[in-house]
N, C-alpha and C positions, 0 to 999 in steps of 0.2 A: 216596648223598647227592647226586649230581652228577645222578642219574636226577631229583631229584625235584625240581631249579631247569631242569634242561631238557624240563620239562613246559608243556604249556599258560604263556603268561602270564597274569596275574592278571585274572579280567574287574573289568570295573569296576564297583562296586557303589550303593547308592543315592543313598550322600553324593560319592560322584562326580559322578554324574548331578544333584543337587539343585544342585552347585558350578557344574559346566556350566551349566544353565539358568538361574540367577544371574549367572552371568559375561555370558550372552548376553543377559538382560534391563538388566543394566547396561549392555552395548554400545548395544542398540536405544536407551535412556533419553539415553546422552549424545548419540548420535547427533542423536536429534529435538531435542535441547534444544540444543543448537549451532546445527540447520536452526532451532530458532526465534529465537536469537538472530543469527544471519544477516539473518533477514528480519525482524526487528523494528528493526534497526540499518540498515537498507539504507531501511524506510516513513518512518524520523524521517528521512532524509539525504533521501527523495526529497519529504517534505513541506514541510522547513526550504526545501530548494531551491527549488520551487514557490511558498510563500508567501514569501519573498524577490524571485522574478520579478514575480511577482502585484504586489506592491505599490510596484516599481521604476515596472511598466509603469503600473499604476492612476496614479500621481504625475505618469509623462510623458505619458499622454496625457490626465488631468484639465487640467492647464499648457497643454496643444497645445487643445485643445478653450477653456475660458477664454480663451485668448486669439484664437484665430479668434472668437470669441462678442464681444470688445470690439471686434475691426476691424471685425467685420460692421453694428456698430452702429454704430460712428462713419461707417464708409461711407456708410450712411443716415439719420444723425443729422438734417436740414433734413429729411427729407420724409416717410421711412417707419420710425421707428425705433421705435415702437411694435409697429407687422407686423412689422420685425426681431426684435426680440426674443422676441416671442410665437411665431412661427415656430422660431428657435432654439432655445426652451424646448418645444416640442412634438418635437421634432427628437431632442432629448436624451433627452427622456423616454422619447420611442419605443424606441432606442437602448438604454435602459437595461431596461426588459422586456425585450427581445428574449435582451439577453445574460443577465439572470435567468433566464428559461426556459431557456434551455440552459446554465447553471450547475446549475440544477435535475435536468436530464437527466442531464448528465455526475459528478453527486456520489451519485445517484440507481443510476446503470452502473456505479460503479467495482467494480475487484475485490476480493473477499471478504478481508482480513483475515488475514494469516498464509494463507494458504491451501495452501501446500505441504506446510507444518507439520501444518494440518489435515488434507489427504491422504492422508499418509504415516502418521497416526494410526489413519485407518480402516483404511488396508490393515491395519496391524498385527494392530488389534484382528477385522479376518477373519481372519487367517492363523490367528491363536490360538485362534480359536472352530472354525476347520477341525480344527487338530491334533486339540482336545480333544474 
């Protein structure tokens, strides 16, 4: 009797192996789904931020800007406040394509979107087309 438990141990058989591969796909699943809740929690924190700055600064320098625009005209109210103004308003306007164009550019360039998340996806799905 003693001969036949100090044989070989038991290999492991299919429902083993289906268990394992299960286990392992549910590892890889929370994994990536944690990396995408990382990085979807990190794009709303860095976008809140940003469009918080964005519109602090839009506020102080619209304020800073109007009010240079009224000194500049009372400076020249007698003689030239017509070329003031129109000059000022060309000024602005300029000013303000310039930073659309490169609003454009840089919303245009940003980075993909979950992108780690999406990386980490392909490799996966190579690895698994290699195994198999």
């Amino acid at each position: 009797m003693q001969e036949d438990q100090e044989r070989e141990p038991a290999r492991p058989g299919i429902f083993d192996s289906a268990k394992a591969l299960l286990a392992t796909l549910a590892d890889i699943a929370y994994t990536r789904i944690e990396l995408f809740s990382t990085e979807l929690r990190e794009e709303v924190d860095r976008a809140a931020s940003l469009l918080l700055r964005t519109l602090l600064a839009l506020f102080f320098l619209g304020l800073g800007i109007l009010l240079t625009a009224i000194a500049v005209i009372i400076a020249f109210w007698d003689s030239y406040r017509l070329l003031a103004a129109t000059m000022l308003a060309a000024g602005f306007l300029g000013a303000g394509g310039v930073l659309w164009i490169g609003l454009r550019a840089s919303v245009r360039d940003r980075p993909r979107l979950l992108d780690a998340t999406l990386t980490e996806l392909a490799k996966d799905e190579r690895e698994l087309r290699r195994r198999s």
